[in-house]
N, C-alpha and C positions, 0 to 999 in steps of 0.2 A: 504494500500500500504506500505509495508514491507521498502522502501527506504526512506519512508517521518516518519518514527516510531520517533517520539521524535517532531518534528516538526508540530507547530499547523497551520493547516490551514486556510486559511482568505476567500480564492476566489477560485476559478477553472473557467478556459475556453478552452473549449474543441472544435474545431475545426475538419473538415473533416477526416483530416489523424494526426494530431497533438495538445498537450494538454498542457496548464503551468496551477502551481500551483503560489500559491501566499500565502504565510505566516504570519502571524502574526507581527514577526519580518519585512517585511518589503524583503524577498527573495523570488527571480522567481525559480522555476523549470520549465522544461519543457522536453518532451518528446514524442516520434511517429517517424514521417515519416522529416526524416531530409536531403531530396536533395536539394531543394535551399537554404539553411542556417537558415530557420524559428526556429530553436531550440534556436540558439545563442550560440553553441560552437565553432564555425570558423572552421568547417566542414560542411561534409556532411553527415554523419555516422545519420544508424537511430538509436533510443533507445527506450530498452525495460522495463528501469525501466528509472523514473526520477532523473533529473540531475542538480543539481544547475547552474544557467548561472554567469559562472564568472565575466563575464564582468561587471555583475553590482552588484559585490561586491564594496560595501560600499555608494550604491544607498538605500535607502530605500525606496521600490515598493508603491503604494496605487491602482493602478488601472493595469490590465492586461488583454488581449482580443488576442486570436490567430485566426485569421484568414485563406482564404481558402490557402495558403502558405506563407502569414508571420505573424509578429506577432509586437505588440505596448505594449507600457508598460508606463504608467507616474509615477513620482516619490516625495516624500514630497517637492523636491523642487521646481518643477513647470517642469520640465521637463520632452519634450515627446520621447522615443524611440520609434526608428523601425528599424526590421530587419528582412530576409526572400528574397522573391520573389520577383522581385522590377518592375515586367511588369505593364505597363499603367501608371507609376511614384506614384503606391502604397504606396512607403516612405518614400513619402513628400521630397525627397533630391535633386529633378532637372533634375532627370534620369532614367533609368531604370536600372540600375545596380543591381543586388540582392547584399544582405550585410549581411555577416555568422555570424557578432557578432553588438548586439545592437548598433545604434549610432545616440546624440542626433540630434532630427530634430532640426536645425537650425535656419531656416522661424520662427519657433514656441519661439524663446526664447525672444520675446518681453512680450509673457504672459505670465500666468500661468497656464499651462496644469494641469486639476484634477482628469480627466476622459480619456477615451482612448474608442474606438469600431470599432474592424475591420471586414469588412463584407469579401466575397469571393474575389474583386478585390477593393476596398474601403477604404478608410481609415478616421472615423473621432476626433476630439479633442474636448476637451470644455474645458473651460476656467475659470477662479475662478469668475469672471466675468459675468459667463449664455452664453454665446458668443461659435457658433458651428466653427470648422474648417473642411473643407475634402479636399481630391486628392483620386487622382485612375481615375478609369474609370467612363467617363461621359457619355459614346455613349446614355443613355437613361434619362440623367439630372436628376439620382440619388445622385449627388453631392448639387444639392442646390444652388447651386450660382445667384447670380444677374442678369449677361448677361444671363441666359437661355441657355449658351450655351451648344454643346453637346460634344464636346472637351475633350478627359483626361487632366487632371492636375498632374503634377508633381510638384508641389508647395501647399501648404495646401493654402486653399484662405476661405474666412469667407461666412457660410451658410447665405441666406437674411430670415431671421426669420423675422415674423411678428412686426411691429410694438409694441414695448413694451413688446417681448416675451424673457423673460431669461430661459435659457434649466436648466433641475433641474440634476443633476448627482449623482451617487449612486458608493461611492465609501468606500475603506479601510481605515480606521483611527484608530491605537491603540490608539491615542490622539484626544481631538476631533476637527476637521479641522474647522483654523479660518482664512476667506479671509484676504487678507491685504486691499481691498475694502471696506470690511464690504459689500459686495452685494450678494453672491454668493449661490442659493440655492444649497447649497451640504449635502447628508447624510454621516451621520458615522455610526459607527454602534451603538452607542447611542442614534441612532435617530434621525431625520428632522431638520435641522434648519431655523431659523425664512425663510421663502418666501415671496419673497416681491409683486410676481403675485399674480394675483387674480386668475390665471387658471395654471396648470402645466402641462409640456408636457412630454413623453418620448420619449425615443431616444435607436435603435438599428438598426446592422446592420446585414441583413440577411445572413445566409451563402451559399445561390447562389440569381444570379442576374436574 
């Protein structure tokens, strides 16, 4: 790809009609089909080559997941973005409003966001911790949650994992990522670190429901 020529790549997540890149350094591209704001230029405009998202200049990315119209991003320093589509309360923000340019989730700035994955209406986080978060659409208690309920959420609310189950995430680290916990099985690209389960699980979200 002729626009990212100089630019090393870290990740790609490639979505229905929409795609970001994820860099080395630590920058989003993205690019496709850009009607509800899932690019994160504060338009609507689609694009046919990739395009830095400004808005999170001077973010340094580790994790990125675009979704079936929007898109999450977390960042070195615990913070989770979202921006895009915002039907069934997808961006964690309290509403359904779509949002043209990244902005951080809120609810989520108690922890530390290390991972990101958004499914077609879904959205989940994980934690430096092991610890899942989702919103979006619940109609079939694809969220996880405790109460069972079937409800969308518009507020990230904590997955009920099994007793003694911390989620393993797989993420970007030019450096290699160290909890402030000391708990958190997260990869870099250097490889696995210590896991404190005796069993690991993965974690994704599919791109239809």
């Amino acid at each position: 790809i002729e626009a990212l020529r100089g630019a090393m790549a870290a990740a790609v997540s490639a979505a229905f009609q929409h795609s970001l890149v994820l860099t080395e350094a630590g920058e989003v591209y993205s690019f496709g089909y850009g009607y509800f704001g899932q690019l994160g230029h504060g338009d609507t405009l689609n694009l046919h080559t990739p395009k830095r998202v400004a808005a999170l200049q001077g973010v340094r990315a580790i994790s990125i997941s675009a979704g079936g119209a929007h898109s999450l991003v977390a960042e070195a320093g615990g913070g989770a973005y979202s921006f895009g589509f915002g039907v069934h309360g997808v961006l964690g923000r309290g509403s359904q409003e779509n949002i043209m340019t990244p902005k951080r989730i809120e609810a989520l700035r108690s922890i530390r966001a290390v991972a990101v994955s958004a499914g077609y209406d879904t959205s989940f986080m994980i934690s430096s911790d092991g610890q899942a978060f989702s919103c979006g659409y619940g109609a079939t208690c694809q969220l996880g949650h405790a109460s069972g309920t079937r409800d969308n959420q518009a507020i990230p609310q904590r997955v009920a994992l099994p007793l003694g189950v911390r989620v393993v995430a797989r993420v970007y680290e030019s450096q290699p990522f160290q909890s402030q916990w000391g708990q958190a099985d997260v990869f870099d690209r250097r490889g696995p670190k210590a896991a404190t389960a005796s069993r690991q699980y993965s974690h994704g979200c599919g791109g239809w429901r």
